[in-house]
Biopython code that builds the backbone (N, CA, C, O; Angstrom):
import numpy as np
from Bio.PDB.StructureBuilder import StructureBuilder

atoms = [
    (1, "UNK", "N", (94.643, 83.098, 106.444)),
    (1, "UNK", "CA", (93.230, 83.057, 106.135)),
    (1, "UNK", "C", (92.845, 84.213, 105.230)),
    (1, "UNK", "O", (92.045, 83.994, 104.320)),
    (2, "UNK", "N", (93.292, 85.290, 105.388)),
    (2, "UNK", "CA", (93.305, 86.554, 104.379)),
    (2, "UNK", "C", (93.630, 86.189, 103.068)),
    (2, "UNK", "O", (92.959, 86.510, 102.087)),
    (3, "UNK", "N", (94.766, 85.447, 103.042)),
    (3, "UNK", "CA", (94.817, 85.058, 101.940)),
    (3, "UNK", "C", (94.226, 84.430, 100.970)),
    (3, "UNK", "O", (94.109, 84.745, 99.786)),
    (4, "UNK", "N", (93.751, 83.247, 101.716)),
    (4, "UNK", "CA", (92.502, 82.609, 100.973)),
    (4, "UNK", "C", (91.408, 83.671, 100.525)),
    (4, "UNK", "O", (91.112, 83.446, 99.352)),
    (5, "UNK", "N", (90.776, 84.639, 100.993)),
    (5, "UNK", "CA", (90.036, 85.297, 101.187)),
    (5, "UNK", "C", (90.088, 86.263, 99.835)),
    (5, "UNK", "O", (89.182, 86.543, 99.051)),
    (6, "UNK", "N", (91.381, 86.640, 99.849)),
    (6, "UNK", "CA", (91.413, 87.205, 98.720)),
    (6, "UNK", "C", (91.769, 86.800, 97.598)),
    (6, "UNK", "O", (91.531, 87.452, 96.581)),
    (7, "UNK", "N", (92.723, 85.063, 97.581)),
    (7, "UNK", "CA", (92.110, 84.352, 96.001)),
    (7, "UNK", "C", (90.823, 84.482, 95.641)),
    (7, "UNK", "O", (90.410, 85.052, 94.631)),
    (8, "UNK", "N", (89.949, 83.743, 96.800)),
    (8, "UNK", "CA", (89.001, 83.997, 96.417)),
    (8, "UNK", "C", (88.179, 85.265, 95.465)),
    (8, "UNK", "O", (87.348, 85.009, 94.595)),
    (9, "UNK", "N", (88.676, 86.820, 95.901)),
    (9, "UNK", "CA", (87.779, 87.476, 95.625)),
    (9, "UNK", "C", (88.382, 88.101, 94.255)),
    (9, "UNK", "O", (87.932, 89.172, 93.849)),
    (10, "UNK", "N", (89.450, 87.391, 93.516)),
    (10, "UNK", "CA", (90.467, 87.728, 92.803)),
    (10, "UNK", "C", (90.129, 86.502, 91.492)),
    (10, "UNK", "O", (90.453, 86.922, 90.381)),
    (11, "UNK", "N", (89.661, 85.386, 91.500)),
    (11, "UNK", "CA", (88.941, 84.512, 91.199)),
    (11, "UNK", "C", (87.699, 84.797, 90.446)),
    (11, "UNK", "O", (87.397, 84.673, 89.259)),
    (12, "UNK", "N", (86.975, 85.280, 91.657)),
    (12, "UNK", "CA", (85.577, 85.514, 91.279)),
    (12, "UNK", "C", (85.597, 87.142, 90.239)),
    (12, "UNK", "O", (84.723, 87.223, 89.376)),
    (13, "UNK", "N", (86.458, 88.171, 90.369)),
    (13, "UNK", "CA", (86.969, 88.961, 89.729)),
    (13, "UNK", "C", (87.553, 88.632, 88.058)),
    (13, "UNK", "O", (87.399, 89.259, 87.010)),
    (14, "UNK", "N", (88.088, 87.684, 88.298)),
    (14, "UNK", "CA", (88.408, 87.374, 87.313)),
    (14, "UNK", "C", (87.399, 86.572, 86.494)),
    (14, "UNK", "O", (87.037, 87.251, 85.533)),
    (15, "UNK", "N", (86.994, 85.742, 86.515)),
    (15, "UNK", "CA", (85.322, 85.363, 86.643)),
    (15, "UNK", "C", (84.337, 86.604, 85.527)),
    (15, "UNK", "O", (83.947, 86.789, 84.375)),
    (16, "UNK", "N", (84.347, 87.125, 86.764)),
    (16, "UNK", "CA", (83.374, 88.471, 85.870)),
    (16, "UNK", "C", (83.785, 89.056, 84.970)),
    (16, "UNK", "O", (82.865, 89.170, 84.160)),
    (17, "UNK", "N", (84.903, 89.639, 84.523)),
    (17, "UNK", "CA", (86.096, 89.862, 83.978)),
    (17, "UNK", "C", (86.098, 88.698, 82.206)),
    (17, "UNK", "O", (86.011, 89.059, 81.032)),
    (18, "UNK", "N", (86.205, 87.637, 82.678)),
    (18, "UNK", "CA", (86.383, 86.883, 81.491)),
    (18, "UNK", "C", (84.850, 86.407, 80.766)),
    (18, "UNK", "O", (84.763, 85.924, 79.637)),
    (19, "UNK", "N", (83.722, 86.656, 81.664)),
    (19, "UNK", "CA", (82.435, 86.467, 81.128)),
    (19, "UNK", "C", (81.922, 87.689, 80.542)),
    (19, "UNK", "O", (80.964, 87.638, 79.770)),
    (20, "UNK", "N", (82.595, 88.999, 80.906)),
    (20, "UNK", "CA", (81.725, 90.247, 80.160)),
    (20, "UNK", "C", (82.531, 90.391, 78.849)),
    (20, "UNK", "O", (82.023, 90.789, 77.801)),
    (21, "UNK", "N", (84.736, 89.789, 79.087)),
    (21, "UNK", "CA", (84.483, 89.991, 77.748)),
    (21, "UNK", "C", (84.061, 89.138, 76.489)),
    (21, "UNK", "O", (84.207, 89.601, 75.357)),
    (22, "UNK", "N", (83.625, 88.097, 76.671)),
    (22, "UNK", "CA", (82.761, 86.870, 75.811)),
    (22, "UNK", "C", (81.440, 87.343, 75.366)),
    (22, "UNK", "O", (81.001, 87.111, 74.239)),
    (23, "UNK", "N", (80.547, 88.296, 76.655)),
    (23, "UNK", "CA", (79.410, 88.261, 75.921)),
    (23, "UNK", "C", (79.299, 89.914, 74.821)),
    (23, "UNK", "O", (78.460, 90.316, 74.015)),
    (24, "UNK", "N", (80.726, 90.526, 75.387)),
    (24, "UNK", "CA", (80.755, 91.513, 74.353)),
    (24, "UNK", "C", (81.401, 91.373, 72.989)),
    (24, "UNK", "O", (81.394, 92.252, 72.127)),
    (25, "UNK", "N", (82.104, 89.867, 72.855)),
    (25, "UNK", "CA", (82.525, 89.746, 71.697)),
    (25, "UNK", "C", (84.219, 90.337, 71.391)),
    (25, "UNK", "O", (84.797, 90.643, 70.348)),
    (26, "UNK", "N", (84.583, 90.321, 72.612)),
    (26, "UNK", "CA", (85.919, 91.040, 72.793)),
    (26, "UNK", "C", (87.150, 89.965, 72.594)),
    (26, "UNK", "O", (88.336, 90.292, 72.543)),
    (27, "UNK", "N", (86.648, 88.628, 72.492)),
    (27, "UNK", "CA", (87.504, 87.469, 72.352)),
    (27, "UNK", "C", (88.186, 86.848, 71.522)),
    (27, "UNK", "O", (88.925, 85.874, 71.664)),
    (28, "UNK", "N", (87.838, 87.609, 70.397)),
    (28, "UNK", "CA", (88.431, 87.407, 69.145)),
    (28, "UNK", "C", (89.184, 88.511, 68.752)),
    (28, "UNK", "O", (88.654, 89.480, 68.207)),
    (29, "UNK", "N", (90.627, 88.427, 69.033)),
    (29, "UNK", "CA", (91.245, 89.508, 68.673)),
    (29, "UNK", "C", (92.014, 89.408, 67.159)),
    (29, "UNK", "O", (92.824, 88.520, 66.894)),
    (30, "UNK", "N", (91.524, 90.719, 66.010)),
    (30, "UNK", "CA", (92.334, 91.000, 65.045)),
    (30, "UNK", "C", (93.183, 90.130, 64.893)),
    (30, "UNK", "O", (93.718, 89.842, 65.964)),
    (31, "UNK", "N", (93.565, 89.559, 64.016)),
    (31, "UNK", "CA", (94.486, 88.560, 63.181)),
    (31, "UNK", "C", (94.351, 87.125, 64.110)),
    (31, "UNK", "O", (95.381, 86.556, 64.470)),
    (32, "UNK", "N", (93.213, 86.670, 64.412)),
    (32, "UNK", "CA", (92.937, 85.280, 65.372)),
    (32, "UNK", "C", (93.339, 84.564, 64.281)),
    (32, "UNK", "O", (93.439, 85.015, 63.140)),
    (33, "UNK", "N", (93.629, 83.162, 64.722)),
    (33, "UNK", "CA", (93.176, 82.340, 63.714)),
    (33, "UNK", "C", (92.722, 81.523, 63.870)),
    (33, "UNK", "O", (92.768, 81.020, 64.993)),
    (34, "UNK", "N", (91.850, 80.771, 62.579)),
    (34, "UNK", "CA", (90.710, 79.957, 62.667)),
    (34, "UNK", "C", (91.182, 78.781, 62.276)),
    (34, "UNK", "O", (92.227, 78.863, 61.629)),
    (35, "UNK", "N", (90.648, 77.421, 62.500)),
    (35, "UNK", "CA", (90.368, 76.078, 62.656)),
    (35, "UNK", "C", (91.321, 76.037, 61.039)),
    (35, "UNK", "O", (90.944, 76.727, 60.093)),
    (36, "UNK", "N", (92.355, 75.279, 60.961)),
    (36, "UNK", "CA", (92.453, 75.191, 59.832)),
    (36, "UNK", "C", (93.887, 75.901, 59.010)),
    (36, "UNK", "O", (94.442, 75.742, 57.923)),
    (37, "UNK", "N", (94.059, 76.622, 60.036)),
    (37, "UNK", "CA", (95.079, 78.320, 59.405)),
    (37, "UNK", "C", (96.295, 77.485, 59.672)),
    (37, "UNK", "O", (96.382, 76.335, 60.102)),
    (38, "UNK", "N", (97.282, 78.415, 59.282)),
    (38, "UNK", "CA", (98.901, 77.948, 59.536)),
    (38, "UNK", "C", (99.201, 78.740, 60.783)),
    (38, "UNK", "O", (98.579, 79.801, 60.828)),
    (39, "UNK", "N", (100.168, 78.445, 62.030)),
    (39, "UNK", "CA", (100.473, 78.348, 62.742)),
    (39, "UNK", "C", (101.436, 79.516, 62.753)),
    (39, "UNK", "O", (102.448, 79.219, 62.119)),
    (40, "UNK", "N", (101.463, 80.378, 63.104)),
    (40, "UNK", "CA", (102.782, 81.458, 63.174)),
    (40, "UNK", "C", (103.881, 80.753, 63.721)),
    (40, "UNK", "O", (103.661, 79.963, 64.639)),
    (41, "UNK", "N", (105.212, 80.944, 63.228)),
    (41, "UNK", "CA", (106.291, 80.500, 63.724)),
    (41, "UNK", "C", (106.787, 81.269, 65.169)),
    (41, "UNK", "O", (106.606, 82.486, 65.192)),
    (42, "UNK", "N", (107.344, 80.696, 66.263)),
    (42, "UNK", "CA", (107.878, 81.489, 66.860)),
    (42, "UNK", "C", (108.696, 80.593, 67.619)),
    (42, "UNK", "O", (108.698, 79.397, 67.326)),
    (43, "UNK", "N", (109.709, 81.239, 68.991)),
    (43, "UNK", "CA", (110.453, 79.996, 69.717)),
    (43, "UNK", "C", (110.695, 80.589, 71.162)),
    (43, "UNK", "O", (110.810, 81.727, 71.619)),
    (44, "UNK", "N", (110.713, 79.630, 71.546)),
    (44, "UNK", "CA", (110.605, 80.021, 72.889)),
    (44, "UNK", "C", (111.854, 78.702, 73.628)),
    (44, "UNK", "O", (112.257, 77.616, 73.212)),
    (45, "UNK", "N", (112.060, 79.322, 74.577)),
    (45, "UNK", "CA", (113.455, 78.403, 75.475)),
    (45, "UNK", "C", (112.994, 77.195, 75.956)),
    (45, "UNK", "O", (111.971, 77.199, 76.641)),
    (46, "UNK", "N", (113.521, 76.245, 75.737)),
    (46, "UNK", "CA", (113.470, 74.811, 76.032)),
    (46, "UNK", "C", (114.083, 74.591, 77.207)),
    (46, "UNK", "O", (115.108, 75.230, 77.443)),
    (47, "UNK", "N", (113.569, 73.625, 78.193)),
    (47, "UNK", "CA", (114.065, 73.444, 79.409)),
    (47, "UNK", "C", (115.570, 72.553, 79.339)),
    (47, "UNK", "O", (115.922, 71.896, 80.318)),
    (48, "UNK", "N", (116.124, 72.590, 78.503)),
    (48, "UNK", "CA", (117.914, 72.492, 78.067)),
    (48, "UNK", "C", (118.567, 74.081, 77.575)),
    (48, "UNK", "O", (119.676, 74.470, 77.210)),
    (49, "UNK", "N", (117.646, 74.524, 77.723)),
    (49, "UNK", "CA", (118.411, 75.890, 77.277)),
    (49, "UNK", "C", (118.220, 76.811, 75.967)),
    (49, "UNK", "O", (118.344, 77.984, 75.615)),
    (50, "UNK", "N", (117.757, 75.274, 75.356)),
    (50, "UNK", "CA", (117.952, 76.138, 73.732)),
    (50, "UNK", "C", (117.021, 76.801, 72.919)),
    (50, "UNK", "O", (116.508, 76.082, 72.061)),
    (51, "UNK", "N", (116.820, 77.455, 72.935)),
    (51, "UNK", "CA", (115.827, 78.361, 71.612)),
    (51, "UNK", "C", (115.055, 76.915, 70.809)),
    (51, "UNK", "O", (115.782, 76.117, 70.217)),
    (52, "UNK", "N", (113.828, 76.743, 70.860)),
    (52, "UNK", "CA", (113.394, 76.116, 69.729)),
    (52, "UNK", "C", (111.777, 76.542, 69.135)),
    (52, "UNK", "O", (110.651, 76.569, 69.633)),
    (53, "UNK", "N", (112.303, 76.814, 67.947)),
    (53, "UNK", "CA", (110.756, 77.062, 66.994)),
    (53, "UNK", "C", (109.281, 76.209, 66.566)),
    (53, "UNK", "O", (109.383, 75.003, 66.790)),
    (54, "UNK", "N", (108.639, 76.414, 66.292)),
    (54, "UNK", "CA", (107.633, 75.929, 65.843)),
    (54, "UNK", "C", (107.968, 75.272, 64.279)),
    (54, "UNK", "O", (107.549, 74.272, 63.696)),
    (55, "UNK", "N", (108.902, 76.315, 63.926)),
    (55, "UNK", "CA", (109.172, 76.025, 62.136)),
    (55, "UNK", "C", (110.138, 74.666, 62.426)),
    (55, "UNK", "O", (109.992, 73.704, 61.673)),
    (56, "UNK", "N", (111.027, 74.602, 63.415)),
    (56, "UNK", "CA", (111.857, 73.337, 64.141)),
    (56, "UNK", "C", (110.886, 71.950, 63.334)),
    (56, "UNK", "O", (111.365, 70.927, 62.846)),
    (57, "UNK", "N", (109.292, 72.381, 63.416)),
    (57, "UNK", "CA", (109.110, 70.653, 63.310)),
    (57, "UNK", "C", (108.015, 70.536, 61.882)),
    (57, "UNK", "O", (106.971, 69.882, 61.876)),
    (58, "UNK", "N", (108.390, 71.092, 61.081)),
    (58, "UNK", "CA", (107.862, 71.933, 59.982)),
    (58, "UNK", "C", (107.736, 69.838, 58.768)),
    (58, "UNK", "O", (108.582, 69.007, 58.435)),
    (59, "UNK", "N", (106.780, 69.916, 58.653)),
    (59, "UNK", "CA", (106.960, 68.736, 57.914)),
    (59, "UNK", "C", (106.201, 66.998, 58.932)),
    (59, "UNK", "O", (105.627, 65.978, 58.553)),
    (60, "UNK", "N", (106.590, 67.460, 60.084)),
    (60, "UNK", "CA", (106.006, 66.397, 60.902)),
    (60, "UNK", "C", (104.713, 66.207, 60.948)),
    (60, "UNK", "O", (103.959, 67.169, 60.797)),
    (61, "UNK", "N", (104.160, 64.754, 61.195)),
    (61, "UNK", "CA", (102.750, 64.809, 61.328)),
    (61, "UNK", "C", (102.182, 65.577, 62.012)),
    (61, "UNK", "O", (101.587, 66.562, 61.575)),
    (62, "UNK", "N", (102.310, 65.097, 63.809)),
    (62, "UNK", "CA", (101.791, 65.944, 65.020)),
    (62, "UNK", "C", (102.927, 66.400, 65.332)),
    (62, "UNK", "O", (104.039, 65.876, 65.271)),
    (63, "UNK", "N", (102.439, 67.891, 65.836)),
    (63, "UNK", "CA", (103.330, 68.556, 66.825)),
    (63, "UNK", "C", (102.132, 69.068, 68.254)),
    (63, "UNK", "O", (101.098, 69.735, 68.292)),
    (64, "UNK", "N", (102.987, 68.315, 69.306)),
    (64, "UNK", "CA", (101.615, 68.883, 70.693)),
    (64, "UNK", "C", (102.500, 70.139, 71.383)),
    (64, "UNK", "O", (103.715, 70.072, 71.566)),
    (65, "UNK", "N", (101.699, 71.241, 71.713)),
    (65, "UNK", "CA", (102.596, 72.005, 72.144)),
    (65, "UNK", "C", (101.597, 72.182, 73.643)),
    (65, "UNK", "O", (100.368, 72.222, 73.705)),
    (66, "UNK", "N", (102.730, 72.278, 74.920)),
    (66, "UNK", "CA", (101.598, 72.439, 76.077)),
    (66, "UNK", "C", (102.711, 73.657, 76.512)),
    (66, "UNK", "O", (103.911, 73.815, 76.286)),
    (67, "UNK", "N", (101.934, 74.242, 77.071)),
    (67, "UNK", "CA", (101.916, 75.594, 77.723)),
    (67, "UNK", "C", (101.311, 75.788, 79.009)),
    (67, "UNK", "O", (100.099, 75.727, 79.213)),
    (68, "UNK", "N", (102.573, 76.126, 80.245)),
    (68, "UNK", "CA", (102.220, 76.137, 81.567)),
    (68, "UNK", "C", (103.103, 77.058, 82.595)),
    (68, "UNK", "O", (104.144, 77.608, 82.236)),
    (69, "UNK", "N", (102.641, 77.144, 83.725)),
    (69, "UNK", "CA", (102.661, 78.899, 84.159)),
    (69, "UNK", "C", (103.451, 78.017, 85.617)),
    (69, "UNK", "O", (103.000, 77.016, 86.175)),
    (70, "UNK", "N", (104.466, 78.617, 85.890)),
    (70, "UNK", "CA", (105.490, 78.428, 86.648)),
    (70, "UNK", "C", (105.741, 79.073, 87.880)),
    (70, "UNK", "O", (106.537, 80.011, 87.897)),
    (71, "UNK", "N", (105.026, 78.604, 89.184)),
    (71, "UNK", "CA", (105.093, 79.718, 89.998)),
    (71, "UNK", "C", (106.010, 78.916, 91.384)),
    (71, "UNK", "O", (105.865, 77.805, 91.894)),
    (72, "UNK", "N", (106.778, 79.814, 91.619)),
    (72, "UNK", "CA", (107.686, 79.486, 92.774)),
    (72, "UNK", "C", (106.893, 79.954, 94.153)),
    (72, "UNK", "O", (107.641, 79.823, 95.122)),
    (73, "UNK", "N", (106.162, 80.239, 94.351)),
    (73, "UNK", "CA", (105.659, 80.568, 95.544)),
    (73, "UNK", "C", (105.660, 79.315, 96.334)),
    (73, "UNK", "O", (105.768, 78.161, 95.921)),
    (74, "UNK", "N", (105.507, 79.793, 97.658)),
    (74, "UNK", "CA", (105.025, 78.939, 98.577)),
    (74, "UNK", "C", (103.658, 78.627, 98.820)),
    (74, "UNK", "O", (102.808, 79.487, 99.050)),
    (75, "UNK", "N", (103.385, 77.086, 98.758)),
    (75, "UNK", "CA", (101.690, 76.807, 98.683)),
    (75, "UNK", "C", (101.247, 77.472, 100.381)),
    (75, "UNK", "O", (100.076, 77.465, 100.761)),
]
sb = StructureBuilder()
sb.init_structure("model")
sb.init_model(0)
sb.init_chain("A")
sb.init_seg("    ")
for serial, (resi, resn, name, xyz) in enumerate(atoms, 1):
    if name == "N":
        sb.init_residue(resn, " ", resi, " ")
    sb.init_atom(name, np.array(xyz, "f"), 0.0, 1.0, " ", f" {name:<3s}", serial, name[0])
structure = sb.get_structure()
């Protein structure tokens, strides 16, 4: 029950946290890029193992890239 207790207050922390830095304008960090820009190349490990880039699909119509956070814990 503690536990819950303190997602919670870790949440709401975070919360406050991501709304002060929006209304200070802190969200746009130096070299962002905007609607439109080219894509920095970079690569990251593929769930086969292998190194693959962004430049990998250089020429293709769509490329979807999803990005997701991996946690082994116990629920």
């Amino acid at each position: 029950m503690a536990l819950l207790g303190m997602r919670t207050v870790m949440v709401a922390v975070l919360g406050i946290v991501l709304a002060l830095v929006s209304v200070l304008g802190l969200s746009h960090p130096a070299g962002a890029l905007e609607v439109g820009d080219t894509a920095p190349d970079f690569k990251l490990p593929s769930t086969s193992g292998v190194d693959v880039g962004l430049g990998d699909f250089a020429g293709k119509k769509w490329v979807f890239l999803e990005f997701y956070a991996v946690d082994f814990q116990p629920a």
